[in-house]
N, C-alpha and C positions, 0 to 999 in steps of 0.2 A: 609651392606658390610663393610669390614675391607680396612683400608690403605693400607695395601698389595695389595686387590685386584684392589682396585679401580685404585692403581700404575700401576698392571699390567693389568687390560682391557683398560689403557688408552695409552700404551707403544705397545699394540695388536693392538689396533685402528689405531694408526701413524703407524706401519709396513705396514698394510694394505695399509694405502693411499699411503707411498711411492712405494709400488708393484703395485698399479692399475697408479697412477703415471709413473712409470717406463714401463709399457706396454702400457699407451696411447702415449708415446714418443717414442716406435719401432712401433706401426702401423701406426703412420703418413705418411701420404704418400707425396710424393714430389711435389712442383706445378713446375713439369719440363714434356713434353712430346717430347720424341724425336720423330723427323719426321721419314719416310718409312722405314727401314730395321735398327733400329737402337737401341740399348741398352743401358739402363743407369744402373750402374753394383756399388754395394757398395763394395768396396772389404774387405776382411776379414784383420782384424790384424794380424801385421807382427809379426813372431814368435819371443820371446822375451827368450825367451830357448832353449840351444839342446835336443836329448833325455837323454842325459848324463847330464844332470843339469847344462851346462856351460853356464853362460849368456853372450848374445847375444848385444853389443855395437850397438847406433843406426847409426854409421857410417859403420855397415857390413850388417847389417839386408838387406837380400833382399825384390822384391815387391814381395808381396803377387799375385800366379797367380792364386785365386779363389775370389769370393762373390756372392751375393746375389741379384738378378735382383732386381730391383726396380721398374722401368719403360717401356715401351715396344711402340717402335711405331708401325702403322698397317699395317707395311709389302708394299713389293711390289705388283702390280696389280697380276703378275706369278705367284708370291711366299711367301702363308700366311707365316706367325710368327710360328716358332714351341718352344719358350720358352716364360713364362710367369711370371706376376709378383710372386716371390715367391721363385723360384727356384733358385738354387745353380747352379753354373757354374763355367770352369775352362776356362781361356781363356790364350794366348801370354802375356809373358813375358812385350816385349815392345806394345801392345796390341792397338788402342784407344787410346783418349785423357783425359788428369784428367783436373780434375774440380773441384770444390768450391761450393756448393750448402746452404745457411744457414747454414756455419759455418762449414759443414761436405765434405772430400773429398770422389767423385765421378769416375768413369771412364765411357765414354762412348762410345764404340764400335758398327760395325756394327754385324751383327747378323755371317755372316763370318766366324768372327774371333773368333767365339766361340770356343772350342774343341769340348763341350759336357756338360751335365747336370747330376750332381752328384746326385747319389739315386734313 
């Protein structure tokens, strides 16, 4: 093998690890379980642009009112869960409580206050 290659199946190699890397750090799951009818909700970043390319100060940026469930408690005795972990969802503005979870904010809502589940 040539210096060339050896540069680049070893530059191939690290891409790798940082991608297998970088997906073992979004499936981790939470060691959070909310109790009976309740959601633990990552929310999606806040838009940092308009459609128009004008960027967006973080003193105007609104909250983001969607993300990504995380967590799910088992519902009430009447009323299984109808969202799950995985799922996208749109919920209230001022929605739920945020929270701090290992360094990442969290909202967690009851099931409620959902709107609805995107897709």
């Amino acid at each position: 093998m040539t210096d060339f290659q050896i540069t680049f199946v070893g530059t191939l190699l690290e891409k790798i690890r940082l991608y297998i890397n970088n997906l073992n750090q979004k499936n981790m799951s939470v060691n959070f379980k909310p109790l009976a009818d309740r959601v633990l909700i990552e929310p999606n970043a806040a838009e940092t642009t308009t459609a128009s390319g004008i960027i967006i100060p973080d003193t105007a940026k609104e909250k983001p009112q969607e993300g990504t469930v995380v967590a799910v408690g088992n519902g009430k005795t009447d009323e299984p869960m109808t969202v799950k972990v995985g799922d996208k969802v749109l919920y209230g503005k001022y929605a739920g409580t945020e929270l701090k979870l290992d360094g990442k904010d969290y909202l967690i809502v009851k099931e409620n206050d959902l709107f609805g589940i995107i897709g």
